[in-house]
C-alpha positions in Angstrom: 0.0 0.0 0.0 1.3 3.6 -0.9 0.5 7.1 0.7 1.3 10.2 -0.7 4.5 12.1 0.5 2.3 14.5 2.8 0.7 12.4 4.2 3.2 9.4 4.9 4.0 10.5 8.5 0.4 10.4 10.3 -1.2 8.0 8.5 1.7 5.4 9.1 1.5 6.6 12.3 -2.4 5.4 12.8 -1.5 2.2 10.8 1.0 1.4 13.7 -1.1 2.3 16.5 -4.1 0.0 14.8 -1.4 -2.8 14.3 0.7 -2.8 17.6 1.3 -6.2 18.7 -1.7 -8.3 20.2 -1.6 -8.9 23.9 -2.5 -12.1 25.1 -6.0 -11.2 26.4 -6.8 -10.2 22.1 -4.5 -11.7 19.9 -7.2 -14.8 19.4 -9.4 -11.7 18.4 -6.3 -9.9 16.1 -6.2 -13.2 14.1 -9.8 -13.8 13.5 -10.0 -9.5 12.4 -7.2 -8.8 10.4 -6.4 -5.2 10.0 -9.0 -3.6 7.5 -5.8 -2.3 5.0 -8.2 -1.4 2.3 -10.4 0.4 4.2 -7.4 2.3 5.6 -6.2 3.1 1.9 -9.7 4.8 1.4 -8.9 6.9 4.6 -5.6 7.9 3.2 -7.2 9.0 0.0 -10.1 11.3 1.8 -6.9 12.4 3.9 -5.0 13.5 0.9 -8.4 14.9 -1.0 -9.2 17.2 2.2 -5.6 18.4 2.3 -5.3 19.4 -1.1 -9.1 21.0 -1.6 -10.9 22.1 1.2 -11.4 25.8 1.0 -9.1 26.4 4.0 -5.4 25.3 4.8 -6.0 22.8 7.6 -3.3 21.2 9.4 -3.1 17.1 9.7 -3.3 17.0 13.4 -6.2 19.1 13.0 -7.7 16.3 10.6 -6.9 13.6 12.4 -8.5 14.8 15.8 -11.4 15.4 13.8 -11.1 11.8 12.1 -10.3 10.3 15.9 -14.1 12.9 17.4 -16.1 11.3 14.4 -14.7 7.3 14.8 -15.9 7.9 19.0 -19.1 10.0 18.2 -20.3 7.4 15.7 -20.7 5.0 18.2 -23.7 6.3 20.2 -24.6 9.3 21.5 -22.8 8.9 24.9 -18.9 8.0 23.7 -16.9 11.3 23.1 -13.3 12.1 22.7 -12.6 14.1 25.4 -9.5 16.6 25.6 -8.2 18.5 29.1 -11.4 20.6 28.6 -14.1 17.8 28.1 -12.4 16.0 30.9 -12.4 18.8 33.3 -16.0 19.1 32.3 -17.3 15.5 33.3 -15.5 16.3 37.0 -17.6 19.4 36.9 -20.8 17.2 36.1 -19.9 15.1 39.1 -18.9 17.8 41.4 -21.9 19.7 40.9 -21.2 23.6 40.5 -20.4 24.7 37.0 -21.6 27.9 34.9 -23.7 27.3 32.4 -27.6 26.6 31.7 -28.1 23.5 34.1 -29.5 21.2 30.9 -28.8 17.7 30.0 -28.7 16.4 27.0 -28.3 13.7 23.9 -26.8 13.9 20.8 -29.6 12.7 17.7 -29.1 13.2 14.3 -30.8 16.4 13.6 -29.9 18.4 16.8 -29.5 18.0 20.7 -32.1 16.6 22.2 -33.4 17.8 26.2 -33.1 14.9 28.6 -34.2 17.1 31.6 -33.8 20.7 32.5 -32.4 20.7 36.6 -34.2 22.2 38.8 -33.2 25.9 39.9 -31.8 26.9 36.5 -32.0 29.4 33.9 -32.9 26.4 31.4 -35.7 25.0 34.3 -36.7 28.7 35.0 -37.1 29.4 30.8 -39.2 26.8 30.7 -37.0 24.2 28.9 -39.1 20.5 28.7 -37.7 17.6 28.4 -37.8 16.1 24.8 -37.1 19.9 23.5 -34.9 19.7 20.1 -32.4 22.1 20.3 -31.2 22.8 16.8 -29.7 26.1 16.7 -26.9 27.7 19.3 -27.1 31.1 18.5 -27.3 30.5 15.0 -24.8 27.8 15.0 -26.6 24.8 13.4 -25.7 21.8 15.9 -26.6 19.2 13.3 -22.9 18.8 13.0 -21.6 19.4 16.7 -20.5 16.5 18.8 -21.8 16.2 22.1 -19.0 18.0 23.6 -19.1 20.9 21.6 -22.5 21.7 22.1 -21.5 21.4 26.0 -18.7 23.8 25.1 -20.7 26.1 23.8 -23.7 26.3 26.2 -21.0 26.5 28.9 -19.7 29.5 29.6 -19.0 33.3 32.1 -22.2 33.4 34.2 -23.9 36.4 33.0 -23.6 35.9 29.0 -25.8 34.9 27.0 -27.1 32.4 24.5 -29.9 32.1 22.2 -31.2 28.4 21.7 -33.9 27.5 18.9 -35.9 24.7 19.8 -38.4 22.4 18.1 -41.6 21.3 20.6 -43.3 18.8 20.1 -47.1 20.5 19.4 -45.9 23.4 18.5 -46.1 24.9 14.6 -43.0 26.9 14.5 -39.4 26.8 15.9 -39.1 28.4 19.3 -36.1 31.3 20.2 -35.5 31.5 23.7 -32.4 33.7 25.0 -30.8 32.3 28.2 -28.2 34.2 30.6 -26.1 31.6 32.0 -25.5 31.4 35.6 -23.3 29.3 38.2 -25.1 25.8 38.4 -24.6 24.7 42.0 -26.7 21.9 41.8 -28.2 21.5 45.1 -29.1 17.2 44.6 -31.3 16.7 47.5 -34.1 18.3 49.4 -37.0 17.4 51.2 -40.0 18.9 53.3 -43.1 17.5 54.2 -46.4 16.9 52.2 -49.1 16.4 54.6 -48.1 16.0 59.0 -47.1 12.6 58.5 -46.1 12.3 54.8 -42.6 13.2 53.4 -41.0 14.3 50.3 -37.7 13.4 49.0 -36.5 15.2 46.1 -33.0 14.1 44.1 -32.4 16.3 41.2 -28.9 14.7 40.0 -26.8 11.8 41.6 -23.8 13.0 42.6 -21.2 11.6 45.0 -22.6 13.2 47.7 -25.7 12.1 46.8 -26.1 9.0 49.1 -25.3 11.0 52.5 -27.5 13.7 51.5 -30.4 11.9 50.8 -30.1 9.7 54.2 -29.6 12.7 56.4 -33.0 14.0 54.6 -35.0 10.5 55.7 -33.5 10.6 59.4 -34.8 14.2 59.2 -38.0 13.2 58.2 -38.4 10.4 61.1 -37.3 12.8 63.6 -39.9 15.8 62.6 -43.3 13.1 62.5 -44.7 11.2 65.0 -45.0 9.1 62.9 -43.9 9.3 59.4 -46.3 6.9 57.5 -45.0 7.6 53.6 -42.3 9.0 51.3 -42.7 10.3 47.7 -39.3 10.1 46.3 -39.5 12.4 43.3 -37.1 11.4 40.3 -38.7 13.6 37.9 -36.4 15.5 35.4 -33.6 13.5 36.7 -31.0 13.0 34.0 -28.8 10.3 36.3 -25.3 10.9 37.2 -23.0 8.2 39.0 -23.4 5.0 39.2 -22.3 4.2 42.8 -24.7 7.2 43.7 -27.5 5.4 42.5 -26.4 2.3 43.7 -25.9 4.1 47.2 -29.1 5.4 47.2 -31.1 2.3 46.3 -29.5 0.9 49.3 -30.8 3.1 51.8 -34.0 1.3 50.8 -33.4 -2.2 50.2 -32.0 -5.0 52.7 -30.7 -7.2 50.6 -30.4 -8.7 47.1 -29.4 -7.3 43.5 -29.3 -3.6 43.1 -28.4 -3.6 39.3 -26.1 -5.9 37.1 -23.6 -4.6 34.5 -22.5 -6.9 31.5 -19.8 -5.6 28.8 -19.9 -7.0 25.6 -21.4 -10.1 24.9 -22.5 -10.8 28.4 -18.9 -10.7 29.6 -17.4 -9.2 32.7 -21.2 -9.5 34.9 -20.8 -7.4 37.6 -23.4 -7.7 40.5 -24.2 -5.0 43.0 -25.9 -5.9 46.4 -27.7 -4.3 48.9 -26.5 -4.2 52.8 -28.5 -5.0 55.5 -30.8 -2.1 56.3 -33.5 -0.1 55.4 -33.5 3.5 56.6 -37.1 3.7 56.1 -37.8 0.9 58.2 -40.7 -0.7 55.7 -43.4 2.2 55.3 -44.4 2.6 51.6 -42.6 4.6 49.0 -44.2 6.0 46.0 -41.4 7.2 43.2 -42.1 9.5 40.3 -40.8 9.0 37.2 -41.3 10.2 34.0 -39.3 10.9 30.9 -36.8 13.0 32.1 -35.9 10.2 34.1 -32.9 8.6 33.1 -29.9 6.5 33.9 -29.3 6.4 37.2 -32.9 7.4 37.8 -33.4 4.1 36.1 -31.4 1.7 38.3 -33.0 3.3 41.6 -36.8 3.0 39.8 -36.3 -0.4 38.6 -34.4 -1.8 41.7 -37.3 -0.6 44.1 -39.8 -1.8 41.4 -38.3 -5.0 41.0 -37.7 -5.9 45.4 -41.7 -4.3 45.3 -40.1 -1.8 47.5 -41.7 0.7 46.1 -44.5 1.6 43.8 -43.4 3.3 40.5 -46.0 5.7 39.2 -45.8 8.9 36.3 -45.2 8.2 32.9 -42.3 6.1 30.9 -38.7 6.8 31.8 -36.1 8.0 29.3 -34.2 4.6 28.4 -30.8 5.1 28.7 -29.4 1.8 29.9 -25.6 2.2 29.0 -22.8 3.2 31.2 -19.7 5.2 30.2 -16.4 4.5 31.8 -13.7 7.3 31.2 -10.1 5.5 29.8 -7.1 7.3 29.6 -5.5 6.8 25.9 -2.2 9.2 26.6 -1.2 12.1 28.9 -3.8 14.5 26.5 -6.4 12.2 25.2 -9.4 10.2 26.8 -11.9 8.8 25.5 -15.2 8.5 27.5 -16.6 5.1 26.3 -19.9 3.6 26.4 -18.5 -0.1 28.2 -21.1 -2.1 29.8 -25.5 -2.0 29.4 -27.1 -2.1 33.1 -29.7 -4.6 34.0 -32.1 -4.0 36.9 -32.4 -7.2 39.6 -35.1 -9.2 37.7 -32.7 -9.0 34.8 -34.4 -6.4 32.6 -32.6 -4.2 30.5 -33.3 -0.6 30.3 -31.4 0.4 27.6 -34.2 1.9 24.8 -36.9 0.4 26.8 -37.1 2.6 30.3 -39.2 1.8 33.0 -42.6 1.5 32.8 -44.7 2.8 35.5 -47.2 0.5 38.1 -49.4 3.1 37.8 -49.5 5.6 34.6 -50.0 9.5 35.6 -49.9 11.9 32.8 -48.5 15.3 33.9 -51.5 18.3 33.7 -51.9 21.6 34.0 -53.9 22.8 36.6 -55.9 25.9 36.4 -56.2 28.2 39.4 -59.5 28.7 41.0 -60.9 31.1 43.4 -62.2 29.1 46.4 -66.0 29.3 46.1 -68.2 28.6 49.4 -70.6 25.8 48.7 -74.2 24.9 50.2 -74.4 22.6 52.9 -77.3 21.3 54.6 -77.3 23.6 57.3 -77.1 26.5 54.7 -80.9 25.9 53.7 -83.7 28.1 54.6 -84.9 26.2 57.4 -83.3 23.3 57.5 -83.3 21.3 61.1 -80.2 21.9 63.5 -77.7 19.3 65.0 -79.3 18.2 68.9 -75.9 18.3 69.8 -75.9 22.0 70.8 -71.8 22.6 71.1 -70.3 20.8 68.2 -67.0 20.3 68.1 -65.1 22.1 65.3 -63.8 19.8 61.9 -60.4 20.9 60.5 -60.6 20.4 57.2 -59.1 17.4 55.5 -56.6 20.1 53.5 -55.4 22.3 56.4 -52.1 20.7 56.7 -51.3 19.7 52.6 -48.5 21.1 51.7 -49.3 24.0 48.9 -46.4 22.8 46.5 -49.0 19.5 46.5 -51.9 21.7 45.0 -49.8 22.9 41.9 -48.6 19.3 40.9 -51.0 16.8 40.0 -48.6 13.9 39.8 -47.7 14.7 43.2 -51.4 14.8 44.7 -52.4 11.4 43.2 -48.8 10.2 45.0 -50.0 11.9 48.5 -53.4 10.0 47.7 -52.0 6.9 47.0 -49.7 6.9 50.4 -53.0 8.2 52.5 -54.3 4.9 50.8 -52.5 2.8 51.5 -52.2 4.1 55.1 -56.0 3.3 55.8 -55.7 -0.1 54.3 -53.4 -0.9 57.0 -55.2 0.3 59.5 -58.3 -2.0 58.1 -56.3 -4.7 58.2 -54.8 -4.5 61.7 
């Protein structure tokens, strides 16, 4: 095989690396997949036609870090090439304070598409939904943008600003909404309570503080109600995170078993996580909503507290995302973050595409605000007889001590509903 003058140096260079002697644990593998030489001629010729007519002078170690960002993004939309920057940007995502637009998102074919605004943020605050298709970045098509680039670009000096065009689902025309970034400090877990004996448990991102956080929140919980009789654990617009975090999480809840399996390719390298003894919320129910913002780690806490019936799963479809990335270290300037294993929740179900379907199916929906009208009661009617009991005592309404934030969310009421259900059926059965 021959390469042109210019461009004998690199392109030897990648024929090398691609050829470097087998190691014991793939040379049965090098033998049965010879190296590809006339596919490697073809890239030497589209090398050599770039060079000598694109419209610009472009450098080959230019070309090749493109060539090395295309062969990683066309994987899936989760394996990047990641330089000093991208790297320094996934230990942001995990750290949890970053300045930018607080967005997740996936790389598709025609744009970037919205896994989950977080909560707090000028994308949340905008009114960025999940399954939004970004296809514009201030006028930048993103069509061609690798994931990382599109992270790089909505990144940026709190305070700036950036103009995204989105296509909604339902709506007729493109949507422009300006943004002024800000510093994310995504705060992971909070909680407060519903009702007097009801809690609420909200994880916006699984980080590694994540597990702590979240079991300070339930021993919280225990020590303000006497007693505490339910938890909502609210998932919603959850675009994952770590692994161990959901892992630790999932724990706090379950005594013993499978938490999630992971399987590399072709079923290799299972790895099983288990559950310690324990559960933090010593057996009362747990509803968990879900819905399509919901993903990845979200996934494995969902379908591990599905799957031990731990938990009742309600809201709408989760996103799918069933894959995990491991970051490898190619040199002392390159990485490659690299979709290695698909996770499996403990009944063996995979996640990947699929997501987790809910117990009980709750669409979101809007509701109205209305002024609180007085109705007609018996004791309202002209003439109507009085109670014998002259001093009754006073009712407190069955509302009085709901939460307000409970009122605005519909999901979160039929949650509340559900718990208070499943309260009484107790009782009846005692």
């Amino acid at each position: 095989m021959k390469f042109p003058p210019s461009l004998h140096i690199p392109v030897i260079a990648i024929v090398l690396a691609f050829a470097a002697p087998a190691t014991a644990q793939n040379s049965d593998s090098a033998i049965q997949n010879p190296l590809p030489l006339d596919q490697i001629s073809t890239f030497a010729k589209v090398f050599e036609t770039i060079k000598n007519n694109y419209i610009e002078d472009i450098s080959d170690e230019e070309l090749l870090q493109s060539a090395l960002r295309g062969m990683v993004a066309g994987l899936d939309p989760h394996s990047a090439l990641l330089d000093a920057r991208g790297l320094n940007e996934v230990r942001i995502d995990t750290s949890g304070r970053y300045g930018g637009l607080g967005i997740e998102i996936t790389k598709e074919n025609l744009g970037i598409r919205v896994v989950s605004p977080i909560d707090g943020t000028p994308a949340y605050d905008a009114g960025i939904k999940p399954g939004d298709l970004i296809v514009r970045l201030d006028n930048r098509p993103v069509s061609r943008m690798t994931l990382t680039d599109a992270v790089n670009t909505m990144r940026g000096e709190p305070g700036t600003d950036i103009t995204l065009t989105i296509i909604r689902q339902g709506s007729d025309s493109p949507l422009t909404v300006t943004l002024t970034r800000a510093v994310i400090k995504v705060r992971s877990v909070r909680s407060y309570f519903l009702d007097e004996n009801f809690g609420y448990l909200r994880i916006t991102q699984f980080q590694t503080p994540t597990p702590e956080l979240a079991r300070e929140q339930i021993q919280k919980l225990f020590e303000d109600a006497d007693p505490l009789d339910g938890i909502v654990l609210d998932l919603r617009n959850n675009p994952g995170g770590e692994l161990q975090s959901a892992i630790g999480v999932s724990d706090l809840f379950i005594d013993q078993g499978v938490i999630v399996k992971t399987r590399a390719r072709n079923d290799s390298n299972e790895q099983i996580f288990r559950a310690t003894p324990g559960d933090l919320a010593n057996g009362i129910p747990i509803v968990v909503l879900v819905n399509e913002g919901s993903a990845s780690a979200s996934e494995i806490v969902a379908g591990a507290l599905q799957d031990h019936r731990r938990a009742i799963i309600m809201g709408t479809k989760t996103f799918g995302k069933g894959s995990v990335q491991t970051i490898l270290s190619v040199d002392k300037e390159t990485t490659v973050k690299l979709t290695t294993h698909r996770y499996y929740t403990p009944s063996d179900r995979s996640i990947q595409a699929q997501g987790i379907v809910p117990d009980i199916a709750i669409e979101r929906r809007e509701l109205a605000e209305v002024d609180e009208v007085e109705r007609l009661r018996e004791a309202d009617l002209q003439g109507s007889l009085e109670n014998e009991d002259e001093t009754p005592a006073e009712v407190e309404t069955t509302d009085s001590t709901v939460n307000p934030a409970v009122r605005q969310d519909y999901q979160l009421q039929e949650a509340l509903n559900l718990l208070k259900g499943l309260r009484i059926s107790r009782h009846l059965s005692s």
